[in-house]
N, C-alpha and C positions, 0 to 999 in steps of 0.2 A: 406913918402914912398920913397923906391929905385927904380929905374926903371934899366932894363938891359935888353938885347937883350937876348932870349934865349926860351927856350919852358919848361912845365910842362910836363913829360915823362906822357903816359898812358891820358891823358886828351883830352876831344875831341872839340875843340873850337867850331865849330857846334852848340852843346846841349846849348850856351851859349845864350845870349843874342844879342841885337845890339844896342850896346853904341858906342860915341868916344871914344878915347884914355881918355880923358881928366876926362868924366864922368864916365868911366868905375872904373878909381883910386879912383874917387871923391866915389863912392856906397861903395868901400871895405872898404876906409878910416873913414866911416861914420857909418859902421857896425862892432858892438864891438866884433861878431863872425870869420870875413873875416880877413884872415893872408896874401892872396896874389890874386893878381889879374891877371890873364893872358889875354892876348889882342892881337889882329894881324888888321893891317893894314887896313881889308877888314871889319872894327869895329864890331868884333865879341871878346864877353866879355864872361870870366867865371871869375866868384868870388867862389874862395876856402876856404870853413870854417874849421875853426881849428876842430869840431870834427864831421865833417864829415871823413876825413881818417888818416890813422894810421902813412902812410910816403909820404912823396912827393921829388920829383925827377925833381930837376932844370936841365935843362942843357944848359948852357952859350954859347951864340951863337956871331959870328962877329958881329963890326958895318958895314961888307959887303954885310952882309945878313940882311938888316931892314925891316923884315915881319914881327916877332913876338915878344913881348913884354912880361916880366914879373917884376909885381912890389909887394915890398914887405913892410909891415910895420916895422918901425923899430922907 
């Protein structure tokens, strides 16, 4: 997985889950549907399925601002 600072537009970390950082990557990476994982510091987890939506919308964020987390399979 990649990781980078940055947010998933339109997603609401809330509805997610409460993992660490750590286990949050570990669920997506482990799920042959999850393409990306977003995360934020206060370990609130959403795991993104590939065919739950149509387009998703990263947007890359400083390493000044280390609140939220998006990681990707690659």
């Amino acid at each position: 997985m990649i990781k980078i600072f940055g947010t998933v537009q339109g997603a609401d970390l809330t509805s997610g889950t409460i993992l660490s950082i750590e286990d949050c990557i570990d669920d997506c990476l482990s799920s042959e549907e999850c393409i990306l994982a977003y995360m934020d510091t206060d370990n609130h987890c959403l795991n993104i399925q590939y065919n739950n939506v149509e387009k998703i919308e990263v947007e890359e964020g400083s390493s000044e601002n280390k609140q939220k987390y998006v990681a990707f399979k690659a």
